[in-house]
Each structure stands twice: as C-alpha cells, then as structure tokens.
C-alpha positions, 0 to 999 in steps of 0.5 A: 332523733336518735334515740329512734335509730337506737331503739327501732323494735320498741319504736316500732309497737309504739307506732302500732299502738298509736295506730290502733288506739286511733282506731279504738277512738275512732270507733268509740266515737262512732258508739258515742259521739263526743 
C-alpha cells in the first residue's frame, strides 16, 4: 500500500474515474439492460 502514499495526485483521478465509469455503466444499463 505504499505506493498509494507515493503517488496520491495520480491515486486520486483514478478514483474518480472508477466513480464515473461506474456511472457510465450504470446508465448504459438503463439504455440497455444486460
């Protein structure tokens, strides 16, 4: 886990990027449900 100290300004869009895909998916599934 140390990695996530060393590197927090790249840790940190990645966790908004899982947030939005997740939200991406979310409404993709809405359009076209699996």
């Amino acid at each position: 886990m140390a990695h996530l100290r060393l590197r927090p300004a790249i840790i940190r869009p990645r966790m908004v990027n899982v947030f939005t895909d997740s939200a991406t998916s979310d409404a993709q599934n809405l359009v076209h449900p699996p």
